[in-house]
Backbone as a printed PyTorch tensor [residue, N CA C, xyz], in Angstrom:
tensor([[[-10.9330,  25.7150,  53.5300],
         [ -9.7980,  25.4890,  54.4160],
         [ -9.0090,  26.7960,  54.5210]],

        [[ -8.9040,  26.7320,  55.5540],
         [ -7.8020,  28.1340,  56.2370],
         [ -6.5040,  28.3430,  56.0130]],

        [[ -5.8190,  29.2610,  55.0390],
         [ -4.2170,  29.2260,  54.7820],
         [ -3.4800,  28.1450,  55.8020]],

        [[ -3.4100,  28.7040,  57.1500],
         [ -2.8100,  28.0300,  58.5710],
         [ -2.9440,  26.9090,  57.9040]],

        [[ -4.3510,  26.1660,  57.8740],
         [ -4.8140,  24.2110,  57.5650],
         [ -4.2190,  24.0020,  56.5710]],

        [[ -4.2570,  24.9760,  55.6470],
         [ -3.7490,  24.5570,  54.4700],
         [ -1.9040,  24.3590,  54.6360]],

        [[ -0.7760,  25.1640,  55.1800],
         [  0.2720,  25.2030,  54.8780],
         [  0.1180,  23.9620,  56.2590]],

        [[ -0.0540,  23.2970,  57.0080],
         [ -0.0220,  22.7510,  58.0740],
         [ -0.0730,  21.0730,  56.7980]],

        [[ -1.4400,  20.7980,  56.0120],
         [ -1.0540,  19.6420,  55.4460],
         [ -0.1300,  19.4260,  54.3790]],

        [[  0.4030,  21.1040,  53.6740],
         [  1.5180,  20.5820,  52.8200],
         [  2.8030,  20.7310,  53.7720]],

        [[  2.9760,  20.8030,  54.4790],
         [  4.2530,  20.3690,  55.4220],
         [  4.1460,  19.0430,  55.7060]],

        [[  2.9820,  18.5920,  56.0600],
         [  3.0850,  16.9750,  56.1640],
         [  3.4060,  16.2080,  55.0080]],

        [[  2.5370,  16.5220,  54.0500],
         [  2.8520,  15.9930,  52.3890],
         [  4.3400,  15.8100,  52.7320]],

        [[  5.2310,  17.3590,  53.0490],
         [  6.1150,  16.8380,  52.2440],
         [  7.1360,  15.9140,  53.6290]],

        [[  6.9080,  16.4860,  54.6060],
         [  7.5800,  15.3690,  55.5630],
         [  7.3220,  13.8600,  55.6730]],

        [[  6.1700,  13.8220,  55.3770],
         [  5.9720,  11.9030,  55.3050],
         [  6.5310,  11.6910,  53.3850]],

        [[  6.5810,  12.5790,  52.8580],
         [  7.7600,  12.1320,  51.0860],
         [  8.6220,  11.9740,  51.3850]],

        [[  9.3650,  12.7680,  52.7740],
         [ 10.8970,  12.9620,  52.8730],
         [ 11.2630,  11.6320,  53.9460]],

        [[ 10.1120,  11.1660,  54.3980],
         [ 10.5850,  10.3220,  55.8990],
         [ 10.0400,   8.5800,  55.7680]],

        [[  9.3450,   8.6950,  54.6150],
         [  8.7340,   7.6430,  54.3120],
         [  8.5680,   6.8350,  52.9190]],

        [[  8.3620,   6.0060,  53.1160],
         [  8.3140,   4.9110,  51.9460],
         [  7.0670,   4.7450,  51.3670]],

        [[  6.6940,   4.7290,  50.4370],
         [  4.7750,   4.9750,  49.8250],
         [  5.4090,   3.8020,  49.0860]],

        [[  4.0540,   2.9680,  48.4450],
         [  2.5280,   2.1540,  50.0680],
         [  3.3490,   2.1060,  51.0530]],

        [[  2.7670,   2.8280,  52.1990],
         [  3.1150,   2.7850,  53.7760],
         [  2.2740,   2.5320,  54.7720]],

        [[  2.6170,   1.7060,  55.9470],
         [  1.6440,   2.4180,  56.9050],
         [  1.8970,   3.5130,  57.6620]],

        [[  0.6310,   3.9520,  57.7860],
         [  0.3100,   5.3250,  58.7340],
         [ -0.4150,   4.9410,  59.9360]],

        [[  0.0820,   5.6970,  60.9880],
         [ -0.6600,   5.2750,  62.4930],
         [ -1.2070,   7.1890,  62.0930]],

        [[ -2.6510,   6.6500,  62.2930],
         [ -3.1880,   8.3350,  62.5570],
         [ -3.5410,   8.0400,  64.0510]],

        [[ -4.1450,   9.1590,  65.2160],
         [ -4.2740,   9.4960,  66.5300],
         [ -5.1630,  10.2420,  66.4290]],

        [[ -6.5650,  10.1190,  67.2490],
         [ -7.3720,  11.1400,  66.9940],
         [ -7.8930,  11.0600,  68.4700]],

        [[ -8.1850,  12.5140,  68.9900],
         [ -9.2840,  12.1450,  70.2810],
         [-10.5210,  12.6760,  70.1380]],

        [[-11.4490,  12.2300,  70.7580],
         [-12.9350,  12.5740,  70.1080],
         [-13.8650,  12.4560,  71.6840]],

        [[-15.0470,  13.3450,  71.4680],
         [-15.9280,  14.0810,  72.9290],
         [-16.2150,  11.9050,  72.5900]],

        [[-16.6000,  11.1380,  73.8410],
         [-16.7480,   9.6500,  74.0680],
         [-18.3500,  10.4110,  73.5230]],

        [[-18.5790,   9.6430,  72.0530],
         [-20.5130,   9.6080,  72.0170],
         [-19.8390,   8.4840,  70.3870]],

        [[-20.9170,   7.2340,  71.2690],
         [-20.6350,   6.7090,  70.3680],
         [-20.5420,   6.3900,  68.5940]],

        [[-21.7750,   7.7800,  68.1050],
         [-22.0470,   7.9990,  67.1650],
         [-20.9950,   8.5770,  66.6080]],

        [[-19.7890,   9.3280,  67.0150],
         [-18.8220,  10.3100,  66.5200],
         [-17.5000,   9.0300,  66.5510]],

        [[-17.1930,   8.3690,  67.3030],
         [-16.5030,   7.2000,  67.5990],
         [-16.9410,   6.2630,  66.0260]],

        [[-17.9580,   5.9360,  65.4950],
         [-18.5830,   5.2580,  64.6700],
         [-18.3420,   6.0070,  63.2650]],

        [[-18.3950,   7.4870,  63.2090],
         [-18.0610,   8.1810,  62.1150],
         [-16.7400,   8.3750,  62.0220]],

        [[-15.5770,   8.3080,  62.8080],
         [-14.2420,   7.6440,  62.3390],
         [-13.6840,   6.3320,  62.0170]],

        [[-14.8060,   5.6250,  62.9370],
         [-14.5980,   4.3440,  62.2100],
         [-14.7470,   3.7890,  60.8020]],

        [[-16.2280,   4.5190,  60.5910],
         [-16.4450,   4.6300,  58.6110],
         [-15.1910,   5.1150,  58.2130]],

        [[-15.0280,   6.3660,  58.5260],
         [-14.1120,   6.9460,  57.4210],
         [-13.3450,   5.8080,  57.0080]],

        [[-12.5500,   5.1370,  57.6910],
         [-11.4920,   3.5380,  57.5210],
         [-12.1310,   2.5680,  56.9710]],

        [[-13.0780,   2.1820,  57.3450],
         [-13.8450,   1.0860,  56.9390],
         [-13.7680,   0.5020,  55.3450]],

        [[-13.3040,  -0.5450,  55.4750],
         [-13.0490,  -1.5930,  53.9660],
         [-11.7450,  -1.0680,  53.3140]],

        [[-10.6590,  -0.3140,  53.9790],
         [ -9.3630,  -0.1630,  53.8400],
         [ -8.2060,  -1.2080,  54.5540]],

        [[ -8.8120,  -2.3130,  55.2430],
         [ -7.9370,  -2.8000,  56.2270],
         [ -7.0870,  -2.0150,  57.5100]],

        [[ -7.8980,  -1.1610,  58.0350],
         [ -7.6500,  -0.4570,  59.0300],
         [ -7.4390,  -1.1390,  59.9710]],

        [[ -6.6270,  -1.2270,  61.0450],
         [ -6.3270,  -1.8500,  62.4520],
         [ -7.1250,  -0.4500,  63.3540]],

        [[ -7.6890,  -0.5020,  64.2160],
         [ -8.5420,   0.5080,  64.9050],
         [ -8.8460,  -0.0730,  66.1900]],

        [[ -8.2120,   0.7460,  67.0210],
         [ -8.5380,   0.3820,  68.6910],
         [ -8.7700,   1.5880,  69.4340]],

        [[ -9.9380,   1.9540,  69.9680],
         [-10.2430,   2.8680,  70.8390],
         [-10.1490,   2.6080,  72.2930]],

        [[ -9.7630,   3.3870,  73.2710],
         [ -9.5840,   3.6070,  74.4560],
         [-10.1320,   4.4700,  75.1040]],

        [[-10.7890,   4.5800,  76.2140],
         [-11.7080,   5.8910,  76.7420],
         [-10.4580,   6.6390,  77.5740]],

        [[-11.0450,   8.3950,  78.2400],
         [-10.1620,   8.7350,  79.3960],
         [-10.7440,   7.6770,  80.2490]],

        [[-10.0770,   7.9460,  81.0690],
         [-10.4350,   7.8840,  82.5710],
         [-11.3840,   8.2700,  83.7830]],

        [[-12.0310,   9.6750,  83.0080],
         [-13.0130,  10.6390,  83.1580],
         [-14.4010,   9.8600,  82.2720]],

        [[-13.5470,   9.4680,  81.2200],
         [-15.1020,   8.8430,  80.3520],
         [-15.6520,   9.8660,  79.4500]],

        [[-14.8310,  11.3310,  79.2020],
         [-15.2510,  12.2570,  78.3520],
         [-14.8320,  12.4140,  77.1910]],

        [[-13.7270,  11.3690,  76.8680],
         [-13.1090,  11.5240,  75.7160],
         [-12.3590,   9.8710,  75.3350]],

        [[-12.3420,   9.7680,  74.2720],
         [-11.9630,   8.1330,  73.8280],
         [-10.8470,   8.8120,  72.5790]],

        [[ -9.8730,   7.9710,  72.6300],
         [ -8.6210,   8.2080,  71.8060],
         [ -8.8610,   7.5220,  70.7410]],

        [[ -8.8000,   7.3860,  69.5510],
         [ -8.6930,   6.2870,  68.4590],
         [ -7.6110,   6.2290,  67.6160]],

        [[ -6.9980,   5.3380,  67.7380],
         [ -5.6440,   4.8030,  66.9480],
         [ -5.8450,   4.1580,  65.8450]],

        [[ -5.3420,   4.0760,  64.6490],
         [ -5.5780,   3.6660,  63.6830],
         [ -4.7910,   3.4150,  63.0200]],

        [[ -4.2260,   1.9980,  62.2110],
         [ -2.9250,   1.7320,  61.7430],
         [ -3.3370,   1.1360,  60.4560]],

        [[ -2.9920,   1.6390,  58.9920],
         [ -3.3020,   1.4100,  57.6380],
         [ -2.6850,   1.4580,  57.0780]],

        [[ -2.1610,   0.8780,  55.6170],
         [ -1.5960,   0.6510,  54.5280],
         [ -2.0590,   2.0190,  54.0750]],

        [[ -1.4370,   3.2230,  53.7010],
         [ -1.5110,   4.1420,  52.8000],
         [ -0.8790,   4.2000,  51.4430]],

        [[ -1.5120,   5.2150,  50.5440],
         [ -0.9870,   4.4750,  49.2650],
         [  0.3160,   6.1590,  49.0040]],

        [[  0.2330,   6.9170,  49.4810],
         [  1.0570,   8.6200,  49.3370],
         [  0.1840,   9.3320,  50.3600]],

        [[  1.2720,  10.2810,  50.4330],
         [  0.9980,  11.3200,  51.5340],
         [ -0.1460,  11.7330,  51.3810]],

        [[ -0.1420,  11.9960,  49.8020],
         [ -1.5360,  12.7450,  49.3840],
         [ -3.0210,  11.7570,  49.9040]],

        [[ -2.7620,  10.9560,  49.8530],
         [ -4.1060,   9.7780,  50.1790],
         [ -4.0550,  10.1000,  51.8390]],

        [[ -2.7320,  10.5280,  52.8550],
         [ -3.1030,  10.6750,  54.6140],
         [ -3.8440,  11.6650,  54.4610]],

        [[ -3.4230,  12.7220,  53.7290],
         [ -4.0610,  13.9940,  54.1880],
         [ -5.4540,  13.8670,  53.6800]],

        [[ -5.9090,  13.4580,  52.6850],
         [ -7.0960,  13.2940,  52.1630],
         [ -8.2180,  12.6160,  53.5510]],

        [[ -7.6510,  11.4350,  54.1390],
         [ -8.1670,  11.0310,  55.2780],
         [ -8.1440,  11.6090,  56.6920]],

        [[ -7.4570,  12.5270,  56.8450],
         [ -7.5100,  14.1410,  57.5880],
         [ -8.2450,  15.2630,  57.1890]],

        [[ -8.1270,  15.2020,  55.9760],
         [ -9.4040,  16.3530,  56.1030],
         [-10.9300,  15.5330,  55.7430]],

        [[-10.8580,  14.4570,  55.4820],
         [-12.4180,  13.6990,  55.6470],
         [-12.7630,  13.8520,  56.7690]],

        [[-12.1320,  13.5970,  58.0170],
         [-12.5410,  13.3860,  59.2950],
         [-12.4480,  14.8570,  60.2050]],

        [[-11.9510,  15.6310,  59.6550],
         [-11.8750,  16.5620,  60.0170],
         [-13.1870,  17.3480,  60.5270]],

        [[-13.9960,  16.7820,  59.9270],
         [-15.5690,  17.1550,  59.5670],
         [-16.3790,  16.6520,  61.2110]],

        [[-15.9660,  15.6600,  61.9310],
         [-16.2610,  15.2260,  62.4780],
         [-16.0830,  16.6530,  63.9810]],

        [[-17.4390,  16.7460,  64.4750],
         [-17.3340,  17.5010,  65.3640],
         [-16.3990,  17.2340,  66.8810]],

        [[-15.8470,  18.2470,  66.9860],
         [-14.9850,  17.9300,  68.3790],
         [-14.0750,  17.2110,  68.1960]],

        [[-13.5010,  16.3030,  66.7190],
         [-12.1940,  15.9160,  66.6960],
         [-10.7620,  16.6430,  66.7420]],

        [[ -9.9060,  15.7540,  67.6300],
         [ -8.5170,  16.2100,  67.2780],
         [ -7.5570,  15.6610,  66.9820]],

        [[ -6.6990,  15.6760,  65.9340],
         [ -5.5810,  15.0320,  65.6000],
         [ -4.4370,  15.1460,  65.7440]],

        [[ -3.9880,  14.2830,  66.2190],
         [ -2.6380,  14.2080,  67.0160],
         [ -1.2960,  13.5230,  65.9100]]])
């Protein structure tokens, strides 16, 4: 991970400590190239956490948004699930 990535998730760490209540939920936002195999590898990442997960395509059909709403247990456990998915080609997190 890249200094930038790196000082980018301890700013979050500490803004969701400072703004939030742990166990929380977290809404993560991700947009991803529409192939359903990459759509399916964010869905794992969640999977058997009680994730709420609803995808939406553009309009174009080139890109599908995925929303995701979960019980987190600390900041440290979001970011952990940001840089899992991170891995995922052509994702972006919003």
């Amino acid at each position: 991970m890249d200094k930038k990535t790196e000082e980018f998730y301890n700013r979050l760490r500490e803004e969701l400590n400072n703004t939030s209540t742990w166990p929380g939920e977290y809404l993560y936002k991700f947009i991803i190239p529409t192939d359903p195999k990459k759509i399916e590898e964010v869905e794992n990442a969640f999977d058997n956490i009680g994730a709420v997960i609803q995808t939406t395509q553009s309009k174009t059909g080139k890109y599908t948004s995925v929303s995701i709403n979960v019980m987190m247990d600390s900041p440290e456990s979001v970011v952990e699930k940001y840089i899992e998915v991170s891995n995922i080609e052509g994702i972006i997190s919003l």
